[in-house]
RODO-2510 file (C-alpha; in nm, 4 decimals, decimal comma):
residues 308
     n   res          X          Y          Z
     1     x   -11,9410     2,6276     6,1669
     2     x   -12,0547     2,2796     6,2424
     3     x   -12,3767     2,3221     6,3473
     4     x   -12,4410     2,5214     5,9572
     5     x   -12,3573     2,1631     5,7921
     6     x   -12,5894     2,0060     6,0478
     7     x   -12,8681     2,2731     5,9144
     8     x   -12,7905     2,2524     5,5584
     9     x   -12,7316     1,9184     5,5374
    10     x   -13,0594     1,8663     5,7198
    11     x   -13,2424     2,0928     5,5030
    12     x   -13,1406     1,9295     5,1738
    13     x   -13,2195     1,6074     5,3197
    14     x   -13,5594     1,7151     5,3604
    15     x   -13,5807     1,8393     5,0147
    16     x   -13,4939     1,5252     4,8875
    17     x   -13,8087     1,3785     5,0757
    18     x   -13,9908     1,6505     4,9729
    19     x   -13,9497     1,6796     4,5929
    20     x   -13,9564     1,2850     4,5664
    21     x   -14,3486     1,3492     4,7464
    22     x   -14,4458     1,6107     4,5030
    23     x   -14,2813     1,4763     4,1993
    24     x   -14,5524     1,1923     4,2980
    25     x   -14,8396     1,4424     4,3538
    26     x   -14,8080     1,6993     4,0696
    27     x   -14,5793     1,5164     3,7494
    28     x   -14,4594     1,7157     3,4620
    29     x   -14,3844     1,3514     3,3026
    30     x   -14,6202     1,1191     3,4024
    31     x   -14,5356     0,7680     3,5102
    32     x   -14,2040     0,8298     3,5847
    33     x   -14,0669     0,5446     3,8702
    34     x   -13,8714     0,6987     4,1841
    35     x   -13,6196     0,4662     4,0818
    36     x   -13,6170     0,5038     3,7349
    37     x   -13,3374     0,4485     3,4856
    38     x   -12,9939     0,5032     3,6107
    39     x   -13,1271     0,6091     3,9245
    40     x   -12,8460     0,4043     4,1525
    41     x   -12,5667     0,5528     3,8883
    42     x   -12,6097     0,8716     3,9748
    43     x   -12,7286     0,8749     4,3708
    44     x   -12,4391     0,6544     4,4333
    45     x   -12,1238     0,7319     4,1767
    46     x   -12,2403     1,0623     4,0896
    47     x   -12,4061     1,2268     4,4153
    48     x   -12,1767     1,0068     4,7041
    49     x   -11,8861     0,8892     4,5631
    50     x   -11,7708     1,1343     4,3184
    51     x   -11,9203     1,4051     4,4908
    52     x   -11,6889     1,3342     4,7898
    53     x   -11,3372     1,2796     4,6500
    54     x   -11,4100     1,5920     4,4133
    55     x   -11,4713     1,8134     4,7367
    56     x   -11,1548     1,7248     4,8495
    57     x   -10,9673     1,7624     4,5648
    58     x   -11,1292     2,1380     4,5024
    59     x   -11,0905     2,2122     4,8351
    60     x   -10,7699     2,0624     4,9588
    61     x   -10,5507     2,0905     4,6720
    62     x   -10,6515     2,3259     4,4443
    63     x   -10,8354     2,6439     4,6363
    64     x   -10,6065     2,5740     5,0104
    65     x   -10,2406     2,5877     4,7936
    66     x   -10,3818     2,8892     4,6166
    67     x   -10,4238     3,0771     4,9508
    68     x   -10,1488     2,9540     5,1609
    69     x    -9,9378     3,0660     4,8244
    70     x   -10,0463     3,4202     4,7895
    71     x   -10,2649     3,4482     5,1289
    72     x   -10,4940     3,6079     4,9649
    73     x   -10,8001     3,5042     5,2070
    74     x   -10,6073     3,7462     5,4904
    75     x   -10,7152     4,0684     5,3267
    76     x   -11,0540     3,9518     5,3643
    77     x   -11,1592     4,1639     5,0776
    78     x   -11,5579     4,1230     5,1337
    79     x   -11,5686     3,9487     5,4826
    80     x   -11,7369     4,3181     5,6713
    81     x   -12,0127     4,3194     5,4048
    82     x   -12,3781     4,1874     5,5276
    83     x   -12,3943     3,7795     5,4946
    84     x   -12,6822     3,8291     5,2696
    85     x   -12,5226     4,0849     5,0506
    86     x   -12,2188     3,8787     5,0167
    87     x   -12,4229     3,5342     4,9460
    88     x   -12,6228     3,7653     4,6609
    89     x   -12,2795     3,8770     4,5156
    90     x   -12,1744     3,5276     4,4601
    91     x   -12,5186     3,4001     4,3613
    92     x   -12,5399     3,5837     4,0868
    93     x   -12,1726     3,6031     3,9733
    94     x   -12,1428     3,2604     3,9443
    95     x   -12,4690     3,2173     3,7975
    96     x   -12,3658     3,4361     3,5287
    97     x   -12,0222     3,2634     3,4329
    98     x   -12,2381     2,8975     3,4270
    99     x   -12,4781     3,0737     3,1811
   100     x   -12,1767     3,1399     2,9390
   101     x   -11,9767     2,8479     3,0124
   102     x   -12,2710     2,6396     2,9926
   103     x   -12,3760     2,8049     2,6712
   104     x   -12,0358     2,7373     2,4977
   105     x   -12,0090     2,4001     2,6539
   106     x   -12,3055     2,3274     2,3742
   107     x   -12,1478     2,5559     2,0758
   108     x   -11,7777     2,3613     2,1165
   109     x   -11,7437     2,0163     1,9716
   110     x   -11,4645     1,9949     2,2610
   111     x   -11,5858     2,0746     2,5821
   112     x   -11,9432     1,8961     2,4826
   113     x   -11,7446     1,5896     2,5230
   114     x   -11,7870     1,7231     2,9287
   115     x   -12,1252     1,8101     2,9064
   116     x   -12,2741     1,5611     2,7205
   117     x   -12,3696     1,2811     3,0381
   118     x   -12,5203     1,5762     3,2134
   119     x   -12,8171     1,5033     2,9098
   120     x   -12,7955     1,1514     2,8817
   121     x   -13,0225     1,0692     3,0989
   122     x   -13,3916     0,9389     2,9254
   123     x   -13,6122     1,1065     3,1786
   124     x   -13,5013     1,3894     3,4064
   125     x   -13,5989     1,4118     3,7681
   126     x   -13,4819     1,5968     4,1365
   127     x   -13,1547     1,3922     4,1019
   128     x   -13,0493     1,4042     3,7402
   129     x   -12,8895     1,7111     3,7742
   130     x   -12,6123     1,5250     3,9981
   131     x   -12,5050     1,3276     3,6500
   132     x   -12,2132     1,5864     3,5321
   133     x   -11,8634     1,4396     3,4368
   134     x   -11,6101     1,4928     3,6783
   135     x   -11,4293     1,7665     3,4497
   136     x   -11,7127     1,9410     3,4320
   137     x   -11,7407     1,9942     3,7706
   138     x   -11,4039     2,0378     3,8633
   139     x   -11,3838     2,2981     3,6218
   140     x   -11,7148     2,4729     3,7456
   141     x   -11,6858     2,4286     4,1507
   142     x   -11,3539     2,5149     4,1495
   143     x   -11,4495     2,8764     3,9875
   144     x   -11,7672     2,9182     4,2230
   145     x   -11,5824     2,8401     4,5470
   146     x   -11,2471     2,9602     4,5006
   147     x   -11,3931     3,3606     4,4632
   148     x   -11,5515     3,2876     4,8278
   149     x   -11,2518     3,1703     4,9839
   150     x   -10,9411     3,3629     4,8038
   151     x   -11,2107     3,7642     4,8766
   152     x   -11,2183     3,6545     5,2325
   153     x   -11,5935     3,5978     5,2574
   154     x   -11,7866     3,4513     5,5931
   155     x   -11,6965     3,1258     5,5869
   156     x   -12,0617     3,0230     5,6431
   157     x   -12,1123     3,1484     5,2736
   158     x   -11,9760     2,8054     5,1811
   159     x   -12,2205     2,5575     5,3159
   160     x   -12,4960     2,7824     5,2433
   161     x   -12,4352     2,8406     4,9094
   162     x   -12,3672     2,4915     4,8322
   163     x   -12,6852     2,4100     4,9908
   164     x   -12,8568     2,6459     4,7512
   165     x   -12,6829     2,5485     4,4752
   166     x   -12,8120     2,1674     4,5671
   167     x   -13,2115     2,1890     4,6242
   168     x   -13,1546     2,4881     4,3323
   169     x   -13,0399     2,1789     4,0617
   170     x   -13,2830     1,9562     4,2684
   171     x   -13,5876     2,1982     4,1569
   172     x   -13,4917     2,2680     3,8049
   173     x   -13,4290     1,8979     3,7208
   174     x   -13,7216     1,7903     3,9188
   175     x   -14,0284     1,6297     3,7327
   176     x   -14,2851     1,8578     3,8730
   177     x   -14,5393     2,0387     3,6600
   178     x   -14,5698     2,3908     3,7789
   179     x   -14,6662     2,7383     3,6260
   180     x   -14,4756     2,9917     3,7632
   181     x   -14,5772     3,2817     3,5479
   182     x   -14,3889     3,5790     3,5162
   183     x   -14,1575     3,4606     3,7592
   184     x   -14,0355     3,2283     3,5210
   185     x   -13,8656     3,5711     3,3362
   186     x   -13,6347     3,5756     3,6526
   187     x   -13,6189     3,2640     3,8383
   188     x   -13,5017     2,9195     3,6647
   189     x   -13,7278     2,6349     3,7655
   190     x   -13,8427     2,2965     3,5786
   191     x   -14,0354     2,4810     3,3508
   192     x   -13,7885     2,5747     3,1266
   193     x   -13,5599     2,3103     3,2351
   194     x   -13,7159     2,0407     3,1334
   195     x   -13,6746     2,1530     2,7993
   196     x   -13,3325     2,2288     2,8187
   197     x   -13,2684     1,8208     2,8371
   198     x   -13,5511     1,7485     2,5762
   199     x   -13,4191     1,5715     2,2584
   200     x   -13,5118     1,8226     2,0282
   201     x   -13,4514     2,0576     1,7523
   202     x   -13,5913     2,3095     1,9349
   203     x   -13,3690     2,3435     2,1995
   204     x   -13,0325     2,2838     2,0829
   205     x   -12,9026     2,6218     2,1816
   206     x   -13,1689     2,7118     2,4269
   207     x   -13,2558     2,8087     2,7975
   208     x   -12,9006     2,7452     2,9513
   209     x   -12,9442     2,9391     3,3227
   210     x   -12,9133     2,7642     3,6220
   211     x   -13,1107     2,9809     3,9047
   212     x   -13,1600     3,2500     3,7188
   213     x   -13,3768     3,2308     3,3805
   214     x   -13,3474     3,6111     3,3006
   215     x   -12,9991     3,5508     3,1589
   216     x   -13,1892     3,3356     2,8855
   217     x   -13,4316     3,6450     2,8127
   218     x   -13,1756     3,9013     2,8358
   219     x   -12,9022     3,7196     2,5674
   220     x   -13,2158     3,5589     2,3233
   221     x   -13,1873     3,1962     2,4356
   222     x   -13,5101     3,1815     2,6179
   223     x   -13,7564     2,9261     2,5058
   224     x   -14,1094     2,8219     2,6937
   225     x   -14,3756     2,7053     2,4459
   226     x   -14,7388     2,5893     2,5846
   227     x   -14,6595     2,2056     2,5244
   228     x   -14,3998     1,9612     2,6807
   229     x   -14,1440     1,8042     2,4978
   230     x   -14,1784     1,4625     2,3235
   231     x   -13,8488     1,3017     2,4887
   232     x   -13,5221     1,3375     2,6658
   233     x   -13,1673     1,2362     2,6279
   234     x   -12,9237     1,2110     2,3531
   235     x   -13,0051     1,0722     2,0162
   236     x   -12,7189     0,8422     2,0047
   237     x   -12,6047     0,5358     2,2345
   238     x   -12,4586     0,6450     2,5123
   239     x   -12,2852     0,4424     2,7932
   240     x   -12,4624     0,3359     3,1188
   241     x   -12,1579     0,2550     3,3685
   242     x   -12,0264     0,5497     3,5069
   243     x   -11,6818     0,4750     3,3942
   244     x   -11,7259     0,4197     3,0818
   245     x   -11,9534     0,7637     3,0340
   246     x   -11,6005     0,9246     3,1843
   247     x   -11,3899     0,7494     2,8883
   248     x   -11,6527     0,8304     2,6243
   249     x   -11,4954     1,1465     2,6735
   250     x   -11,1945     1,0283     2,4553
   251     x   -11,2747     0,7131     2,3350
   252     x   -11,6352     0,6773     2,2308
   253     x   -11,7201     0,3178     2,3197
   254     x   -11,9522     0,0559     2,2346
   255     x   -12,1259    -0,0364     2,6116
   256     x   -12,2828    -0,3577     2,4467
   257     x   -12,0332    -0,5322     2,2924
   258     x   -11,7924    -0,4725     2,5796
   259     x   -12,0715    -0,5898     2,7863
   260     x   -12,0788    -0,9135     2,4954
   261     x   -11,7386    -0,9701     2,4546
   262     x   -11,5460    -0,8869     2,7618
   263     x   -11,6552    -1,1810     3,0491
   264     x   -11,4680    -0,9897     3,3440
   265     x   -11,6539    -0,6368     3,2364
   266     x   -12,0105    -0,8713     3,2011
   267     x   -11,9554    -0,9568     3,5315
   268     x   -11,8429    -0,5986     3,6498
   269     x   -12,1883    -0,4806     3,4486
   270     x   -12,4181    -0,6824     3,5828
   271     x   -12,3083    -0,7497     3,9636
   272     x   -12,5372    -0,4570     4,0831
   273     x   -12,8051    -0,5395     3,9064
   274     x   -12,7811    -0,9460     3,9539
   275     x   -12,7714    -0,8550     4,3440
   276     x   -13,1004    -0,6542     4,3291
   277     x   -13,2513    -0,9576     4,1188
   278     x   -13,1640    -1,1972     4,3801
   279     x   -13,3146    -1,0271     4,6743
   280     x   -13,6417    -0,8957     4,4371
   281     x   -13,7153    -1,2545     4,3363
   282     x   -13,7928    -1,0506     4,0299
   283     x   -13,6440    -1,2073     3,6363
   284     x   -13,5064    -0,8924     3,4936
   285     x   -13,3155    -0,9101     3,1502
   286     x   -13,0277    -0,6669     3,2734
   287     x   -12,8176    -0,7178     2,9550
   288     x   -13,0889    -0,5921     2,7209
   289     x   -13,1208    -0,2911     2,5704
   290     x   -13,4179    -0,0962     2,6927
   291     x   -13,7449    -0,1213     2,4748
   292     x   -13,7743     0,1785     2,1699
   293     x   -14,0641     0,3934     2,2640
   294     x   -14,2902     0,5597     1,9633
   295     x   -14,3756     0,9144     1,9441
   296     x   -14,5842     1,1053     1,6675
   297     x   -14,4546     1,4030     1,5406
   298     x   -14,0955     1,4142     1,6749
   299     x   -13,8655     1,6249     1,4625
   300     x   -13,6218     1,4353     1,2308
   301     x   -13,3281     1,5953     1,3782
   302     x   -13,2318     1,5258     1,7226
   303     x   -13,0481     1,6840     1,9809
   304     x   -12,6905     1,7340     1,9593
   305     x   -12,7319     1,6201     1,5853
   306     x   -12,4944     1,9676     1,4903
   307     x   -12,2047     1,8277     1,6934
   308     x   -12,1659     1,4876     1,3853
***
């Protein structure tokens, strides 16, 4: 078992390298710095640290109690069928709860308040998938990986799938400009993606798969026009620190005038960013809001506009 995490964590390390090389070479949004906006937020709090405790919370006290309870795991339910036929099975069984959950994440004014960090990022690359609020992905891993352990599946149908899962969200999120033709009907990629996180009209209740894009075709939420979108995010303010994007959840908050009034959260705020100023030598304004970029034609209405 431990040499598959030395593969797969290899592997995804290498995809890393690799999509931060092409997203240089072939850009779906040009311009776009490795370490762009809240870049460090989400490698750091969202990828490492969250990503961490979470997997042991899943795993160790949710899914493990389950099994020990009812032993379920012992009747090893699909553990004689083929590796690949059982990694398929749970592929695409997963893949088709995330298209519905997902999809009513952005129809409920309730479990949007989960969602809603996951498309607060201002430009979308290989790692801004990784932004999704804890609850979200408690919720979601919990579902994927509990099916694999409680059916008695190869327990090498863990790593493996969470390694697919991983450059899978790297790809779709990643700021690469391909054509993938008719593929595109049945495999997800940044194509249609991209979109997805676009602020615009046009894609409030559209193209919600994860790996695979023929759920959008199949249920009439497919959308791939011959243009790219004019910008990304959320229309409204949204919070930069990762905590307060997890309290936004129930208390929608102000991140500048905490940031103006509070002296011990100023300091919290801008520690990070105050340490990479001193060792760039660079003068960086770290308390001011970013700079309002013009577009021509963008729709009056913005995304999420129907959830006021």
């Amino acid at each position: 078992m431990d040499h598959i995490v030395y593969y797969t964590t290899t592997i995804l390390l290498l995809s890393v390298v690799a999509f931060i090389i092409l997203e240089r070479k072939f850009p779906y949004t040009k311009g776009l710095k490795v370490f762009r906006e809240g870049f460090w937020v989400d490698l750091i709090w969202y990828t490492l640290i969250q990503s961490y405790f979470l997997k042991i919370l899943i795993f160790d006290y949710i899914i493990t109690p389950i099994d020990n309870h009812y032993h379920l795991s012992s009747l090893k339910l699909v553990y004689n069928w083929p590796i690949a036929l059982q990694l398929l099975f749970f592929l695409v069984t997963h893949d088709f709860y995330i298209y519905w959950f997902h999809r009513w994440q952005h129809h409920s004014k309730l479990l949007w308040r989960t969602h809603e960090a996951h498309h607060s990022n201002k430009e979308v690359d290989w790692l801004a998938g990784t932004r999704s609020h804890s609850i979200e992905i408690l919720i979601n891993q919990t579902i994927e990986f509990a099916p694999i352990i409680l059916l008695g599946a190869n327990p090498i149908i863990v790593p493996i799938k969470a390694l697919i899962d991983a450059v899978w969200g790297m790809y779709i999120h990643s700021n690469l400009n391909v054509k993938t033709g008719k593929w595109q009907y049945f495999i997800n990629g940044p194509e249609m993606h991209q979109w997805h996180h676009a602020d615009q009209r046009e894609v409030f209740f559209a193209n919600y798969s994860t790996k695979f894009a023929i759920w959008d075709w199949l249920f009439g939420t497919a959308f791939l026009p011959n243009r790219k979108p004019h910008r990304f995010g959320l229309y409204y303010n949204y919070p930069k620190d990762y905590f307060l994007q997890h309290i936004f959840v129930v208390k929608k908050i102000d991140e500048q005038k905490l940031v103006n009034k509070n002296k011990t959260f100023r300091f919290y705020y801008n520690l990070r960013p105050n340490i990479l100023k001193f060792f760039s030598k660079k003068n960086t304004d770290i308390t001011s809001t970013p700079r309002e970029e013009k577009f021509e034609n963008v729709p009056e209405e913005t995304f999420a506009e129907h959830l006021k």
